[in-house]
C-alpha positions in Angstrom: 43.3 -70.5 13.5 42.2 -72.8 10.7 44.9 -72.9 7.8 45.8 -76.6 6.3 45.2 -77.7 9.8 43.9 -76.4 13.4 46.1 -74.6 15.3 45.9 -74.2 18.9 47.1 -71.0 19.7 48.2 -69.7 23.7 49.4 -66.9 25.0 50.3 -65.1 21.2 52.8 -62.5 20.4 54.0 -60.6 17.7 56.8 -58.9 15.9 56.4 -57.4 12.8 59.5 -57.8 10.9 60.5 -54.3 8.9 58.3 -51.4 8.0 56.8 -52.3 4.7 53.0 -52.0 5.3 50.0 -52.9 2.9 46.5 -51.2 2.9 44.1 -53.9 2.1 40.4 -53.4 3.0 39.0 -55.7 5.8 36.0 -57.2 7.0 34.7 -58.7 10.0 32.2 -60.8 11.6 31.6 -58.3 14.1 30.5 -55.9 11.6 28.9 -57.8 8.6 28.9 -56.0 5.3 31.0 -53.3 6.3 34.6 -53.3 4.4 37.5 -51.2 6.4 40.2 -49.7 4.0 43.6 -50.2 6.8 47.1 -50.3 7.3 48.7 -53.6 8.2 52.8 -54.5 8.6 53.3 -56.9 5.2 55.2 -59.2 7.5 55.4 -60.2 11.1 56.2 -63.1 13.3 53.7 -65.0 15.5 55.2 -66.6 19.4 52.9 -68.8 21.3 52.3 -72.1 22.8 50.7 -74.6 21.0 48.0 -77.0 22.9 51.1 -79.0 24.4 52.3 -75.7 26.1 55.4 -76.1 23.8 56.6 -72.6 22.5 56.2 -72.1 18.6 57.1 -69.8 16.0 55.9 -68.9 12.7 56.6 -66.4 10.3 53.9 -64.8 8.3 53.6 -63.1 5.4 51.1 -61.1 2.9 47.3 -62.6 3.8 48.2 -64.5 6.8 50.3 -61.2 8.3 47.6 -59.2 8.1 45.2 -62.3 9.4 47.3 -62.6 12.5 47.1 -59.1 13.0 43.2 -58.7 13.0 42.9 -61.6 15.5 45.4 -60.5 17.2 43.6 -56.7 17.7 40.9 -58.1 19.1 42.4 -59.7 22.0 42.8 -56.3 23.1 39.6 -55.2 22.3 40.7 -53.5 18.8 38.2 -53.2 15.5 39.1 -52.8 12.4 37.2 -49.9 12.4 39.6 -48.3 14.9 42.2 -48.9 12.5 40.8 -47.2 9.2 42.9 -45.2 7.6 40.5 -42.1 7.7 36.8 -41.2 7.4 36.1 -42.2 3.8 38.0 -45.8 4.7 34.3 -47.2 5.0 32.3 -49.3 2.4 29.5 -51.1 2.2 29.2 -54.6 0.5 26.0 -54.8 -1.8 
């Protein structure tokens, strides 16, 4: 993850604090041009180890929440197009 400086991120996991979700609509570099409308948790909070093996914590909110998330889907082999809300959730960019 590159934010104001690289992070190293191990073994992640996350909670997702509360139930207040956002739809936003996402994109992905494994499907250019296409925009997913989807539901994401507004706020969650990100375990690992860092490159030290020494176990962090962050919370994250709004854009980086739903960031986290995306990245974190496709450790287990989750798209965002598995995640659209319904069939008309698809766009393409001009």
């Amino acid at each position: 993850m590159l934010t104001d400086k690289p992070y190293v991120i191990i073994n992640p996991t996350l909670e997702y604090i509360g139930e207040e979700m956002m739809e936003l609509m996402d994109d992905c570099m494994s499907f250019p041009n296409l925009l997913v409308r989807v539901r994401r948790y507004r706020h969650c909070i990100l375990r690992y180890r860092d490159e030290n093996w020494v176990s962090q914590e962050k919370r994250m909110d709004d854009d980086m929440s739903e960031l986290i998330q995306h990245e974190y889907d496709h450790l287990d082999g989750i798209l965002a197009t598995m995640r659209a809300i319904d069939n008309k959730s698809f766009v393409m960019k001009k």
